[in-house]
PLY file of the C-alpha trace (Angstrom):
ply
format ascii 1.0
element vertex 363
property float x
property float y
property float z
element edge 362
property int vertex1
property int vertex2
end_header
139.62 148.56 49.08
141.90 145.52 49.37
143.89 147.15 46.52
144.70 150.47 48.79
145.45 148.45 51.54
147.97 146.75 50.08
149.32 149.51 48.40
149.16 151.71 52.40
151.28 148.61 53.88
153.48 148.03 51.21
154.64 151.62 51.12
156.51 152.20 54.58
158.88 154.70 53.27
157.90 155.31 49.47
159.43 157.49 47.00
156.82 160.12 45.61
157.09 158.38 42.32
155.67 155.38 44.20
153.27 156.58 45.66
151.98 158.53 42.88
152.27 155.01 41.03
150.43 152.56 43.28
147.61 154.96 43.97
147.05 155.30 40.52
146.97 151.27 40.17
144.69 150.97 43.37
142.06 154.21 41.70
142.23 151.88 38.22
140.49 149.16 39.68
137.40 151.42 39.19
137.91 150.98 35.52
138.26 147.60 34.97
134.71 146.30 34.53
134.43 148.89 31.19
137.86 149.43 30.36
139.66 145.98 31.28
142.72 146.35 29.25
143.45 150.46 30.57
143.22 148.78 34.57
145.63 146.45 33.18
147.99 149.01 31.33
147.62 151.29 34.54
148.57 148.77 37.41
151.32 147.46 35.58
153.83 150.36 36.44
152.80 149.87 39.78
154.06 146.08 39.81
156.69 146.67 38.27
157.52 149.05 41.38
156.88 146.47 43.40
154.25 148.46 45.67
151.04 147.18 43.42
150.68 143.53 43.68
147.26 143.02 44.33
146.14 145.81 42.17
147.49 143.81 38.91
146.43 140.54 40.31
142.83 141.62 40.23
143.08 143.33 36.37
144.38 140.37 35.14
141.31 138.14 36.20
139.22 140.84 34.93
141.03 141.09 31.85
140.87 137.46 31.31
137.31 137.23 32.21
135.98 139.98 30.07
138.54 140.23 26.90
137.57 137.45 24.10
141.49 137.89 22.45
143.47 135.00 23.12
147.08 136.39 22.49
145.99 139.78 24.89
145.11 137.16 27.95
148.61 135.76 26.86
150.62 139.34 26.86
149.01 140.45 30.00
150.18 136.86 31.58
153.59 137.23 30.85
153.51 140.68 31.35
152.42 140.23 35.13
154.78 137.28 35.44
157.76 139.43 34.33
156.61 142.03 37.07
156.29 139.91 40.12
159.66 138.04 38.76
162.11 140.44 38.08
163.02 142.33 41.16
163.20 146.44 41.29
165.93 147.91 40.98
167.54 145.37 38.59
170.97 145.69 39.88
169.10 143.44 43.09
168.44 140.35 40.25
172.15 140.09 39.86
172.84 139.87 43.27
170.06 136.89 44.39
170.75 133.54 44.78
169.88 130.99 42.30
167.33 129.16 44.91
165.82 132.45 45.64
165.22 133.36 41.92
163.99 129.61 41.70
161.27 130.50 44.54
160.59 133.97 43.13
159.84 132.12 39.35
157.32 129.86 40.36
155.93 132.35 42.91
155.45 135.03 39.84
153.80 131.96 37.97
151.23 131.43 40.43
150.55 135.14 40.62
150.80 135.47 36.92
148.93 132.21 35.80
146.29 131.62 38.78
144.26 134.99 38.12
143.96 134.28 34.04
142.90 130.85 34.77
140.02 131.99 37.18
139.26 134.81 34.99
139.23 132.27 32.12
137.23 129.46 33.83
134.26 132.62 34.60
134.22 133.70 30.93
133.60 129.57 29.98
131.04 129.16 32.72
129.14 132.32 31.67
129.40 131.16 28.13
127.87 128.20 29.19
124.95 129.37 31.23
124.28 131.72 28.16
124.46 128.84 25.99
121.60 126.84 27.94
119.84 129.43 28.25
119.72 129.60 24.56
119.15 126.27 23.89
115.93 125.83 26.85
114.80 129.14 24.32
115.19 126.59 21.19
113.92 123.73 22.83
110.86 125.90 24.22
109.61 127.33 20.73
110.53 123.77 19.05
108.04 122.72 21.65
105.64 125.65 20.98
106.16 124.61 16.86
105.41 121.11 17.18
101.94 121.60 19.11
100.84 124.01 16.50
101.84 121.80 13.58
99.86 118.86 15.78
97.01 121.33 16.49
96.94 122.52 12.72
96.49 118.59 11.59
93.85 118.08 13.83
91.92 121.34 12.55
92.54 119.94 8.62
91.42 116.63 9.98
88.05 117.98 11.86
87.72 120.59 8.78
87.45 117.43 6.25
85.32 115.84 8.65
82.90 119.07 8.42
82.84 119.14 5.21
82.65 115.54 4.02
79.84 114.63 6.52
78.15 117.14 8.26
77.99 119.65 5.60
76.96 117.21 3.09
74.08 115.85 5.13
72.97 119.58 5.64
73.11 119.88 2.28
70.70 117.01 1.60
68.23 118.53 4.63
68.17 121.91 3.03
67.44 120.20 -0.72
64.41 118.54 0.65
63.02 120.71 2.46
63.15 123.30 -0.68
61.54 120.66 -2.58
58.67 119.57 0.49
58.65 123.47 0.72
57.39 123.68 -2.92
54.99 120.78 -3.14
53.48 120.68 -0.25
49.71 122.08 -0.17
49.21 122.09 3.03
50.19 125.97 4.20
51.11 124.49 8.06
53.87 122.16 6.21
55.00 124.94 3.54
55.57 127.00 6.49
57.74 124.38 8.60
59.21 123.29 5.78
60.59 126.95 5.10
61.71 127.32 8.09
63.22 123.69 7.88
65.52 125.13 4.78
66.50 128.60 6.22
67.73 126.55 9.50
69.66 124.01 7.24
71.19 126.63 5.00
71.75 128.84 8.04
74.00 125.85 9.56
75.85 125.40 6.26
76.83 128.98 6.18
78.45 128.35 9.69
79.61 125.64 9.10
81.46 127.31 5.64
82.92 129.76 8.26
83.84 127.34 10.63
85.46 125.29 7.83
87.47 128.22 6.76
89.02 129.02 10.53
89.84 125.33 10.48
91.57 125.44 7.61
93.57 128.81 8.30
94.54 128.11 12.21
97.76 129.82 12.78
98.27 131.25 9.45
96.71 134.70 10.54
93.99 136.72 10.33
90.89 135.12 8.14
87.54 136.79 6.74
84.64 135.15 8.41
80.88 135.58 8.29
79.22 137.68 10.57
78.86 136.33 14.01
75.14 136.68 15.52
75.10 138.86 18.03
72.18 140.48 20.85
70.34 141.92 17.34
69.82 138.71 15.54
67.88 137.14 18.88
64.71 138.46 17.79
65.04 136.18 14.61
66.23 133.79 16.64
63.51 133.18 18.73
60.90 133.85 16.00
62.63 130.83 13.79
62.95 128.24 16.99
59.13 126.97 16.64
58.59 127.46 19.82
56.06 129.60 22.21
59.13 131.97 23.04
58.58 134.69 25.08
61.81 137.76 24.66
62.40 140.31 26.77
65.55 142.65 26.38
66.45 144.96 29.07
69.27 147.70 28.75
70.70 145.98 25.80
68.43 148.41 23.12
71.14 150.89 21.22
74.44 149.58 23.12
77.51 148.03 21.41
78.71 145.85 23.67
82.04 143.17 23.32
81.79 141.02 20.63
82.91 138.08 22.71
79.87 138.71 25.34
76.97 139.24 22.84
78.08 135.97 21.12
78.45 133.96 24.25
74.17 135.58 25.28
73.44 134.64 21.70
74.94 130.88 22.17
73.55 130.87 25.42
70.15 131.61 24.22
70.68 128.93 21.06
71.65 126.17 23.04
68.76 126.55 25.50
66.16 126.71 23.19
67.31 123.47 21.46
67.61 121.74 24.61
63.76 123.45 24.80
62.99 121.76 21.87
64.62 118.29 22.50
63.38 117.69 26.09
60.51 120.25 26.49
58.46 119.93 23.15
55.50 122.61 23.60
56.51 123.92 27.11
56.32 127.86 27.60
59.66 129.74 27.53
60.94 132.99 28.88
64.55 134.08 27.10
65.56 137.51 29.26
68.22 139.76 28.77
69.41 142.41 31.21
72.41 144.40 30.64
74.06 147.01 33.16
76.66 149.12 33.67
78.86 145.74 34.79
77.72 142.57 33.36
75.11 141.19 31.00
72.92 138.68 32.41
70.83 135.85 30.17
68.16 133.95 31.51
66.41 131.12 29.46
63.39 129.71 31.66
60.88 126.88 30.33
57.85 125.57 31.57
56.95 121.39 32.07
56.89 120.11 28.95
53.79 119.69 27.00
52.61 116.01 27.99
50.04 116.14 24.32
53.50 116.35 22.32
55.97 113.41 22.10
59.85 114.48 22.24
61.75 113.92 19.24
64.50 111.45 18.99
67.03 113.64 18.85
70.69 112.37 20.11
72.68 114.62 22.24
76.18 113.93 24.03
75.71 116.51 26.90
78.55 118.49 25.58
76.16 122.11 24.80
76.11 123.16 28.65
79.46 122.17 29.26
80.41 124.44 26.19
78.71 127.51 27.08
80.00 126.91 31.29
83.64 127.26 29.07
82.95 130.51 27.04
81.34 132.10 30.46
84.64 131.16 32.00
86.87 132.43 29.33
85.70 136.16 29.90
85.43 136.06 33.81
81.50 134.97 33.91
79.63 132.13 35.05
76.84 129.86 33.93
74.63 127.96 35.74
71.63 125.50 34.94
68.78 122.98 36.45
65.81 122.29 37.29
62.59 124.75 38.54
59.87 123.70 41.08
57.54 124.00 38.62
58.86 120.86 36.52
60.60 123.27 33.98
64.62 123.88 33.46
66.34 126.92 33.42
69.46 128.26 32.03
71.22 131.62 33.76
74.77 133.02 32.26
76.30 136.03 33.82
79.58 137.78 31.92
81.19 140.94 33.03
81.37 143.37 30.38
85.18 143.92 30.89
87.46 140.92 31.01
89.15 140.59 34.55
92.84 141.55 34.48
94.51 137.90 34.62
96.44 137.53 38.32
100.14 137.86 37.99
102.06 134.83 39.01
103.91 134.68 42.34
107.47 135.79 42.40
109.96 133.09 43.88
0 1
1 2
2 3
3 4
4 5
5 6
6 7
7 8
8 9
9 10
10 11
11 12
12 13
13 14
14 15
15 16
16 17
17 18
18 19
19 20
20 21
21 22
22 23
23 24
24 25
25 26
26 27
27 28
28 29
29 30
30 31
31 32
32 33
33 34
34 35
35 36
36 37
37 38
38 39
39 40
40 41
41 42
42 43
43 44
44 45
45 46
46 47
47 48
48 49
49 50
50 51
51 52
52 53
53 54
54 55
55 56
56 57
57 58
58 59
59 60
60 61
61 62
62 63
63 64
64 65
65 66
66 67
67 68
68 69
69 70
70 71
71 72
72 73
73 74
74 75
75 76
76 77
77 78
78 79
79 80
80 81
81 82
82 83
83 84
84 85
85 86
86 87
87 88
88 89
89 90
90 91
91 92
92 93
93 94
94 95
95 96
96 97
97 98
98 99
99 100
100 101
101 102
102 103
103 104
104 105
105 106
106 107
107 108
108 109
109 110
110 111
111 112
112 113
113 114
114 115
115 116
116 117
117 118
118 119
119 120
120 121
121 122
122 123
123 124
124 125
125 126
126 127
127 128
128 129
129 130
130 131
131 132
132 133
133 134
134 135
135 136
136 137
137 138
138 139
139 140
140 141
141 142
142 143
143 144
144 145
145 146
146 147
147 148
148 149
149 150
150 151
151 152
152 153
153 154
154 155
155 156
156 157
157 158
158 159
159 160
160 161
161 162
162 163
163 164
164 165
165 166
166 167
167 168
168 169
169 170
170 171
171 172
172 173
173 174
174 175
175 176
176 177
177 178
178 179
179 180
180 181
181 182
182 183
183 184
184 185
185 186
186 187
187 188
188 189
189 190
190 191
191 192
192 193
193 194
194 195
195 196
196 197
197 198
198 199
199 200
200 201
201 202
202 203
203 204
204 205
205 206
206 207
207 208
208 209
209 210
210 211
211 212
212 213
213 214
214 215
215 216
216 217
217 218
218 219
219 220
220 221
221 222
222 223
223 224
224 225
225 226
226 227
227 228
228 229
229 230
230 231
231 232
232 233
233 234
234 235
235 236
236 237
237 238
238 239
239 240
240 241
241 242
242 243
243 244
244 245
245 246
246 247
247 248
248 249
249 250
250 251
251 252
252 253
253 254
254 255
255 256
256 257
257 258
258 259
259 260
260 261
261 262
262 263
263 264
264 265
265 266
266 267
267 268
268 269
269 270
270 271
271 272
272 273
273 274
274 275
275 276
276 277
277 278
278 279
279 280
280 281
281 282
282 283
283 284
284 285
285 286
286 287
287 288
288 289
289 290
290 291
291 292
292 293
293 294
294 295
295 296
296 297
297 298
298 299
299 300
300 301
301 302
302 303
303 304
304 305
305 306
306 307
307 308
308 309
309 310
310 311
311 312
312 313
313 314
314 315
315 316
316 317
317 318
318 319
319 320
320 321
321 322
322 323
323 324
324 325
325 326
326 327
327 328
328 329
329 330
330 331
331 332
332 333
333 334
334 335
335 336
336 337
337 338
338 339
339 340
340 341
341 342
342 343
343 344
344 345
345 346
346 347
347 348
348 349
349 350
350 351
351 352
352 353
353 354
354 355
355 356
356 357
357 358
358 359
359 360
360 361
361 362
């Protein structure tokens, strides 16, 4: 627009030739974010004609902004120089005085120089911006690198751990009950002692999975064993020595998530060794109910048993706060404590489809 203007006022009483040439420089400046060096090429007759000042002025910072040749920005600066310099008709740069031509020269630098610069000092300062852009993109996965090289020690580290201690002393439970399993004459202890070893060689086989998902963190996909899921609480609860009582509701002949019939089937596990740790003898309920929505999991236990003395078994608390963190992770809940009647119970709700997450808040 500023481009027309100039060329309207600066054309009082044009020649058609003129006119038809500063138009044409004004219309280019539509052109110059594709085709810099065309504006360029198609303002410059215009200068030269003395009717398209602005028109060139504003190709040449585009020019320099966009165009990555070196000797081009150079051309086009000396080519816009030499238009705002030398005065049209030529016969008129004979006749002006040496002062004027003086005034006119470092006018035509200003107007020559002062757009490449600007153009030129864009071009560096989008350069730049790119450029940290880039490197905040390094820096970030560097970042993202280093915590899964630290994250992939510390799964070797708690894999050898596994393996050298806990899966060596389940080992050593699973030999000797075998071996009590096979002396003893007593049916009562041939029958806990089975149960002993299928427990102990049950753990090692998750903890052989486990293990193996240590081991191959972040180097893809691994085979694993067979997670338990709502079908295998039936053996569950028959192998927990305890007076279980099991009760499935909506869950018979549905495939639901793997995710939520692992977390009912932890649920279920962890409650009915807390059962067995605090509540030795005590009546339990384990229910399942299963809708169109969620799946609900209730573990309820009587008083404990005063005739039966609690093993010493050490626990660190961590089991509840475990299963509260896999209820969270697919939208649910979990919640636990005491009954009126002395007992404890355990109640996890988990949606059957995982919430959409919430997208974060545009600035």
């Amino acid at each position: 627009v500023l481009a027309a203007l100039d060329v309207y006022f600066s054309l009082p009483t044009p020649h058609l030739w003129q006119t038809v040439l500063s138009w044409v420089a004004a219309g280019a400046l539509l052109l110059r974010r594709r085709w810099p060096r065309l504006t360029l090429a198609l303002a410059l007759p215009g200068l030269y004609a003395g009717v398209a000042l602005l028109a060139s002025i504003v190709a040449l910072g585009t020019l320099a902004r966009r165009c990555r040749v070196a000797w081009q920005v150079r051309l086009a600066v000396v080519a816009v120089v030499t238009g705002s310099f030398v005065p049209w008709p030529l016969t008129r740069f004979a006749e002006a005085e040496p002062g004027l031509l003086v005034q006119n020269l470092i006018y035509a630098l200003v107007l020559g120089v002062g757009p490449a610069v600007i153009g030129l000092l864009v071009q560096t300062r989008q350069d730049l911006s790119a450029r940290v852009a880039e490197l905040a993109t390094v820096r970030d996965h560097e970042r993202e690198l280093h915590a899964r090289t630290v994250l992939a020690r510390e799964h070797a580290r708690l894999a050898r751990e596994m393996h050298d201690v806990v899966s060596h002393k389940a080992s050593l439970m699973a030999v000797q009950a075998g071996a009590l399993e096979v002396s003893a004459a007593d049916p009562g202890v041939k029958q806990a002692a089975e149960t002993l070893r299928r427990l102990a060689t049950g753990t090692l086989e998750e903890l052989r999975g486990m293990i193996v998902v240590l081991r191959a963190a972040g180097a893809g996909p691994t085979e694993l064993l067979p997670q338990p899921r709502l079908g295998n609480l039936p053996e569950l609860v028959e192998g927990s020595g305890l007076d279980v009582g099991l009760r499935m509701d909506g869950a018979e002949g549905r495939r639901l998530p793997e995710a939520v019939e692992r977390t009912a089937y932890r649920t279920v596990q962890e409650a009915l060794t807390n059962v067995r740790k605090h509540a030795p003898g005590a009546r339990t309920l384990v229910t399942v109910d299963v809708d169109e929505k969620a799946l609900r999991v209730s573990v309820r236990n009587g008083p404990p048993d005063g005739g039966v003395q609690p093993p010493d078994i050490p626990g660190g608390g961590h089991g509840i706060v475990g299963l509260q963190e896999r209820a969270v992770l697919l939208g649910g809940r979990l919640s636990s404590g005491p009954t009126p009647e002395g007992g404890f119970a355990v109640r996890a709700e988990v949606p059957l489809e995982r919430p959409a997450k919430p997208s974060a808040a545009r600035g």
